[in-house]
C-alpha positions as CSV (number, residue, x, y, z in Angstrom):
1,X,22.3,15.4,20.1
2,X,19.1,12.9,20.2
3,X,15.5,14.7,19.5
4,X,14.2,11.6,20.8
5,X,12.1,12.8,24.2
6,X,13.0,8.7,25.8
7,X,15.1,6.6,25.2
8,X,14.6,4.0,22.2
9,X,14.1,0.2,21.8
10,X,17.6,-0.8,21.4
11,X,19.0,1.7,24.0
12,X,16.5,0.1,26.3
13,X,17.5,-3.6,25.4
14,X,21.5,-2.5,26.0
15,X,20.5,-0.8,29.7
16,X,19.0,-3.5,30.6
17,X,20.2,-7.0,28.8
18,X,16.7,-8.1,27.8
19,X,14.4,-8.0,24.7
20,X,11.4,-9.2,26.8
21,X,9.6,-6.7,27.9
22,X,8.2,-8.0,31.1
23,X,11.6,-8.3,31.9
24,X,12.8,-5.1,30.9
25,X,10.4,-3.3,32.9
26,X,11.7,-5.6,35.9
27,X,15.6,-4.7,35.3
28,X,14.4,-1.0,35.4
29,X,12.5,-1.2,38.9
30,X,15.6,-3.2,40.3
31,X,18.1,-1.1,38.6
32,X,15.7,2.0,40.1
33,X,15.4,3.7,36.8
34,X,12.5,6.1,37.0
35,X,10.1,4.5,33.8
36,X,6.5,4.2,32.9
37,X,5.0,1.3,31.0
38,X,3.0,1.8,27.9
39,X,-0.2,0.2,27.1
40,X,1.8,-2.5,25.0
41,X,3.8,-3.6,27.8
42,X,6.6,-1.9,26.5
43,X,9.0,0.4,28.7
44,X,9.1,4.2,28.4
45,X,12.7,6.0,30.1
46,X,12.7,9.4,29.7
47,X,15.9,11.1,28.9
48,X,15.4,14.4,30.6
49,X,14.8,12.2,33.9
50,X,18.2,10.2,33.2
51,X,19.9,13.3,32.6
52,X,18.5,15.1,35.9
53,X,18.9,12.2,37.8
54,X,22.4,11.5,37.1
55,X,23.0,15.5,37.9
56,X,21.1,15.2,41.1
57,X,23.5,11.9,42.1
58,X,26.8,13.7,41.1
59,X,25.5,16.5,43.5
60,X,24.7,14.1,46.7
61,X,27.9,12.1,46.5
62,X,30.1,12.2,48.9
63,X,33.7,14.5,47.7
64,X,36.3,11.4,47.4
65,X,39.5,13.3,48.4
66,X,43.0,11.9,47.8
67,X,45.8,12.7,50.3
């Protein structure tokens, strides 16, 4: 398990495809990935938000049942 609070540089470059970071941040507000951007430009993902969120979307979707 990751001590990391966020997520890091190359974890960030695999979610979304892109070493820019302009366009990172813009893959993250299209992908609808809750995110703040630092002062460099640079894109901070929390993991505690990913992992919440992900629990929260497992909750809401709909049971799939299989006759």
């Amino acid at each position: 398990m990751s001590s990391r609070i966020g997520l890091t540089p190359e974890q960030i470059v695999e979610m979304t495809g892109y070493r820019r970071k302009a366009l990172q941040v813009q893959a993250l507000a299209e992908m609808g990935v809750p995110h703040i951007v630092r002062r460099d430009g640079s894109p901070f993902v929390s993991r505690a938000v990913l992992n919440n969120g992900l629990a929260i979307e497992e909750e809401l979707a709909p049971a799939t049942w299989i006759a």
